[in-house]
Residue, then its C-alpha position, 0 to 999 in steps of 0.5 A: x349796960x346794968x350790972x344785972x344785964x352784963x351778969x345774964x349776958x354772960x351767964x347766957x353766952x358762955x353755954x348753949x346747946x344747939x339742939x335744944x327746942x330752940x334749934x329742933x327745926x330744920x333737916x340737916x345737909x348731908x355729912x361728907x367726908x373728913x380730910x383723914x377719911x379720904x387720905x388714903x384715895x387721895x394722899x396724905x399730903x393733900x389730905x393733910x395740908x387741906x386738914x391742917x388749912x381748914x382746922x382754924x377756919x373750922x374753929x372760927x366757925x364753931x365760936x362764931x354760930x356759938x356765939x349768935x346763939x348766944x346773943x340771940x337768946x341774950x337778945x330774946x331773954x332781955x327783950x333789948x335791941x342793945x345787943x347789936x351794940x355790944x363788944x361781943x357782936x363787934x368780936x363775932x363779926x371779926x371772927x366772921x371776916x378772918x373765918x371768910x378770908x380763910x375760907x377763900x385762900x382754902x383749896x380742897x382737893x377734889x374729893x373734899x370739895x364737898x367739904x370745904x363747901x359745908x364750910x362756905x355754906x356755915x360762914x354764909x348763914x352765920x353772916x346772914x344771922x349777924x346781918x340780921x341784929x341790925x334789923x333788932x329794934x328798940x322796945x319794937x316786936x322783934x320776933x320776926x328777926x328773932x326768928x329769922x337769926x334763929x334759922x340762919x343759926x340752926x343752918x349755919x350749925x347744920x352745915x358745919x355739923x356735917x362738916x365734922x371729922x373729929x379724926x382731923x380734929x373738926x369736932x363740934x363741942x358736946x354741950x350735952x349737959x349744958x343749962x339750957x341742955x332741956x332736961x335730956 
């Protein structure tokens, strides 16, 4: 990879707001309910363990639908297929399988079944979206892929949007003032 496109793929996946023009399609799940919002119904102990168990599954999730964003529009931008060979993918696809290893050892109490599901439902379309650099070809019409990673992405981050409980520390970053933050 050049020294300029090394500098642009790093410029471009260091910051990028999902809700930007790119990601305005597309209705939202349901929000549900936070592990600390239904601690008192259920007991804190439950609560707790099932918060503390989802906060790094959580995270993994967050960084891996931020990161296809990223070499998505690296990808798009550069009009290159190479992406699908870069490092950063290889990372977003650990990231992804130690998120889905997590996943299936996380038990929800009942009441937060509907929780853990948003996440199940965030790691499925993340790993559609990653699938789916593989079909990127060399100096080929790409915008169908484009197109089809984009909407993978826009659920992946729907579902974990509405998986969102900021009291139990599952917050989705602000990238209100972000460079491609399109002048709102």
């Amino acid at each position: 990879m050049t020294v300029q496109r090394r500098a642009l793929f790093d410029r471009l996946t260091s910051v990028h707001r999902p809700d930007c023009a790119l990601f305005a399609d597309g209705p939202l799940p349901m929000p549900v309910a936070g592990p600390d919002d239904l601690a008192p119904l259920l007991g804190s102990d439950q609560a707790a363990r099932y918060a503390d168990a989802c906060r790094p599954v959580f995270e993994d999730l967050r960084r891996v639908v931020g990161q296809l964003a990223g070499l998505m529009i690296l990808a798009q931008l550069t009009d290159s297929s190479e992406v699908a060979g870069l490092g950063e993918l290889a990372s977003c696809r650990r990231r992804f399988d130690e998120a889905g290893e997590r996943i299936r050892q996380l038990v929800a109490p009942d009441a937060l079944e509907p929780h853990r599901e948003q996440l199940v439902a965030a790691h499925a379309f993340s790993g559609l979206a990653l699938g789916t650099f593989s079909e990127l070809r060399p100096r080929g019409d790409n915008e169908a892929a484009f197109d089809t990673i984009s909407r993978h992405v826009r659920r992946a981050y729907a579902h974990l949007s509405a998986a969102t409980a900021e009291k139990a520390g599952l917050a989705m970053v602000d990238l209100s003032h972000a460079c491609c933050s399109c002048g709102r």
